[in-house]
C-alpha positions in Angstrom: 113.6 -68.1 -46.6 110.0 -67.3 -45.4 110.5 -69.2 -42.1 113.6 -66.2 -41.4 111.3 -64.0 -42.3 108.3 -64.5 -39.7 111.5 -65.3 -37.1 112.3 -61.5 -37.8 109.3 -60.3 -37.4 108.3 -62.4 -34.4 111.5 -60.6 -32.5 110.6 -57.4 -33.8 107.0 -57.8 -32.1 108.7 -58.9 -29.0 111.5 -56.0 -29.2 108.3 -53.5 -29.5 106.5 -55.3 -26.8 108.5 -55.2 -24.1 109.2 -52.1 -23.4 105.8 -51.0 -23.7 104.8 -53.0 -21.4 107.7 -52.4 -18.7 105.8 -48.5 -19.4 102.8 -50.0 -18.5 104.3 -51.5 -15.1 106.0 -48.0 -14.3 103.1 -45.7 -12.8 103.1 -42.4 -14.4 103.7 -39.3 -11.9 103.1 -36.2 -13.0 103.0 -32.7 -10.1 104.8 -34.2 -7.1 105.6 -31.8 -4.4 108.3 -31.9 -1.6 107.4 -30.3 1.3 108.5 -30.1 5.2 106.9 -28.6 8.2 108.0 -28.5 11.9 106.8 -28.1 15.4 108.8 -26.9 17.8 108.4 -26.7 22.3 110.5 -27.6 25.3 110.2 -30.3 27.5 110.5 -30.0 30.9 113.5 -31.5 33.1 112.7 -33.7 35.7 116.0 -36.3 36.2 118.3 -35.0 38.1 122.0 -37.1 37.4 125.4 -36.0 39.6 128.5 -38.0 39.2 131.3 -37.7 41.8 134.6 -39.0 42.4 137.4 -39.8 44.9 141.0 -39.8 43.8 143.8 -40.8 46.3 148.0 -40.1 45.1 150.6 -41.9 46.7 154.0 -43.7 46.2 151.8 -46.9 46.5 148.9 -48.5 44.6 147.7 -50.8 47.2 147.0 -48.5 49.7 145.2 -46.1 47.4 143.0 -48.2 45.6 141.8 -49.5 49.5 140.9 -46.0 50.1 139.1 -44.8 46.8 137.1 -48.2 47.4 135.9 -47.4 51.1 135.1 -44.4 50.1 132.9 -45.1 47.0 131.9 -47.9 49.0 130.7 -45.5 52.1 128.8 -43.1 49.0 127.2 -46.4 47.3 125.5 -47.4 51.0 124.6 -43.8 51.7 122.3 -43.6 48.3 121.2 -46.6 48.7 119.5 -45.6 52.2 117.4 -43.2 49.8 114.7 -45.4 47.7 114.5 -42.4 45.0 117.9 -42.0 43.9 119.8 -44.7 42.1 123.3 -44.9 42.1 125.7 -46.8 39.8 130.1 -47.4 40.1 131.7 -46.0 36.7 135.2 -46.0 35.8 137.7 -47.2 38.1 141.2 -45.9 36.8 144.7 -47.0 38.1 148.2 -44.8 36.4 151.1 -43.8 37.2 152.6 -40.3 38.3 155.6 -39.1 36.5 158.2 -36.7 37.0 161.1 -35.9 34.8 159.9 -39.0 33.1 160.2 -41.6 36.0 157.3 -42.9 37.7 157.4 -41.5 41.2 154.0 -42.5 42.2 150.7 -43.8 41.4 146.9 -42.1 41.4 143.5 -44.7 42.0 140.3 -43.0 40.7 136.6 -44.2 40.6 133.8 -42.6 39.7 129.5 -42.8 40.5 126.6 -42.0 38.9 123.4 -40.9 41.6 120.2 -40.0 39.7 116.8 -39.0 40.7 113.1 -37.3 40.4 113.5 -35.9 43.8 116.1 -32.8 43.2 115.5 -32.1 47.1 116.9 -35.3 48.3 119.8 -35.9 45.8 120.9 -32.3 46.2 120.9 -32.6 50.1 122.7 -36.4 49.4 125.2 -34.4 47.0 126.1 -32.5 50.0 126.9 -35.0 52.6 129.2 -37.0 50.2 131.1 -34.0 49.1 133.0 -34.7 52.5 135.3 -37.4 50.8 133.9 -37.1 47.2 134.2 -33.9 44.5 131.7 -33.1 41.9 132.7 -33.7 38.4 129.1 -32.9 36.6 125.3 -32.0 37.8 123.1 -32.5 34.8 119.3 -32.4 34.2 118.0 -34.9 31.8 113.9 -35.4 30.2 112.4 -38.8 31.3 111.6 -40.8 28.3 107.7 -40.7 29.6 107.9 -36.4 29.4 109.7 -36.6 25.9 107.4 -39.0 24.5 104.5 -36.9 25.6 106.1 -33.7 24.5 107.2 -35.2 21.0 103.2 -36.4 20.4 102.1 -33.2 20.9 104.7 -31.7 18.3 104.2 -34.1 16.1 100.3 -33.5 15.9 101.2 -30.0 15.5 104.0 -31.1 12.9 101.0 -33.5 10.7 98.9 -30.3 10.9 101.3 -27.8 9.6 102.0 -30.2 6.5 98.8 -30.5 5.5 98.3 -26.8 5.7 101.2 -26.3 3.3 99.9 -29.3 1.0 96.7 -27.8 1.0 98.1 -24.3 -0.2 100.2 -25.6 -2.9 97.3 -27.6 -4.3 95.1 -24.5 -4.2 97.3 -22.0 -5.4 98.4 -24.1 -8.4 94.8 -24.6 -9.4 94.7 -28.3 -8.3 91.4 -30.1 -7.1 93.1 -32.4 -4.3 96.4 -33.9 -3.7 97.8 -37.4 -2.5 100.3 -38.1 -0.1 102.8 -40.7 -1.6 105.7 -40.4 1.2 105.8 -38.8 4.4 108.7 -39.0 6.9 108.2 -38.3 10.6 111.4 -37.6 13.0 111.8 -37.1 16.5 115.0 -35.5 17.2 114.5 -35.6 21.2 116.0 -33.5 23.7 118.5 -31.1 22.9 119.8 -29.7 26.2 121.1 -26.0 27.1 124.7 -24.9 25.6 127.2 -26.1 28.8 129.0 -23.8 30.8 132.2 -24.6 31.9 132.7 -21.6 34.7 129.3 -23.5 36.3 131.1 -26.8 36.7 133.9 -25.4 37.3 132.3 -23.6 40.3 130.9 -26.8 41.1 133.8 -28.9 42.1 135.3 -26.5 44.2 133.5 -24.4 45.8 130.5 -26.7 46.6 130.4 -27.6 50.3 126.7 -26.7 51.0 123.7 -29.2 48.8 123.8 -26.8 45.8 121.8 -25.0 44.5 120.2 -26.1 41.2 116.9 -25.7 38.7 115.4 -27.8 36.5 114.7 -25.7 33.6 113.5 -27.0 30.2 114.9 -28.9 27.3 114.6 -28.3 23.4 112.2 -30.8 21.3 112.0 -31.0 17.8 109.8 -32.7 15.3 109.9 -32.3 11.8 107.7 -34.3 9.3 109.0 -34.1 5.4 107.4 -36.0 2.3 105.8 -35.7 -1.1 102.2 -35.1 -2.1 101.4 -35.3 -5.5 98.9 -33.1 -7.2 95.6 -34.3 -8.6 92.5 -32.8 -11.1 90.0 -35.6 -10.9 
């Protein structure tokens, strides 16, 4: 009877023991803050990217696809006689042509990609192969070397700001110092400008001339979030 007796209390002491100290593994956290602060700028455009196209129509298939590939073939030789601008083949498409739902034809498509620093010589390049190619898109993009420089710069600006606001709450709630226990930085990158259909639009058709295009500037965004706690001592 006394041996149950110390059993029971021995798993009482235990019961009582372990959750105390589970408590005492658990850090207490007492006056945590969540805060955010971001840094806004543009980044500068300096990639210039076109993609053009031939399509040929015909009863045949053969025949088309010879001529979509001399003429990308003609383009792709043409860039290539200009060290600054890449170019690249995309999608090469092959379907048929219906009417009143019989195939009556066929249509060969392929597409390439030019891009470059030098605006003055892709633009004049853009030009020349608009004689047996049409524009689908001009574009500007940010090198990753100008958005990594821009998104730096924001994010010192982005640190800064946070610790300004950490520094206000700890003050204005009567708080010595505080502690950052998280922090979270992002880097959105680029956000380019809303697109415009009526400028492509213009263009592919009207285009016969190296147009006419300017850089501008991109959108960056940084925003740094996390959680300071608040201290006395």
């Amino acid at each position: 009877m006394q041996s149950k007796c110390w059993i029971s209390v021995l798993v009482l002491i235990l019961l009582i023991q372990t959750p105390m100290a589970h408590a005492a593994e658990t850090p207490l956290t007492y006056d945590r803050v969540n805060l955010s602060a971001s840094a806004q700028g543009k980044a500068a455009n300096d990639i210039l990217v076109a993609v053009l196209f031939n399509r040929s129509e015909g009863p045949s298939a053969e025949p088309l696809a010879a001529e979509v590939n001399k003429a990308i073939s003609a383009a792709i030789e043409l860039a290539r006689k200009v060290p600054e601008i890449t170019a690249q083949t995309l999608d090469y498409q092959t379907f048929p042509t219906y009417q009143n739902q019989k195939v009556t034809g066929w249509s060969v498509q392929q597409s390439i990609r030019l891009e470059s620093k030098n605006t003055q010589k892709l633009s004049h390049l853009i030009g020349e192969l608009q004689k047996t190619l049409k524009v689908e898109s001009i574009n500007y993009q940010v090198s990753p070397e100008i958005l990594r420089i821009t998104e730096d710069r924001l994010m010192r600006e982005a640190l800064k700001a946070f610790q300004q606001r950490a520094e206000l709450v700890t003050r204005e709630l009567g708080r010595k110092r505080y502690r950052v226990v998280a922090l979270e930085v992002n880097t959105g990158g680029a956000t380019p400008p809303p697109f415009r259909p009526g400028a492509r639009a213009m263009a592919m058709d009207v285009m016969a001339a190296p147009p006419a295009i300017e850089a501008g500037e991109q959108s960056v965004t940084v925003t740094v979030q996390g959680t300071v706690e608040l201290q006395n001592d």
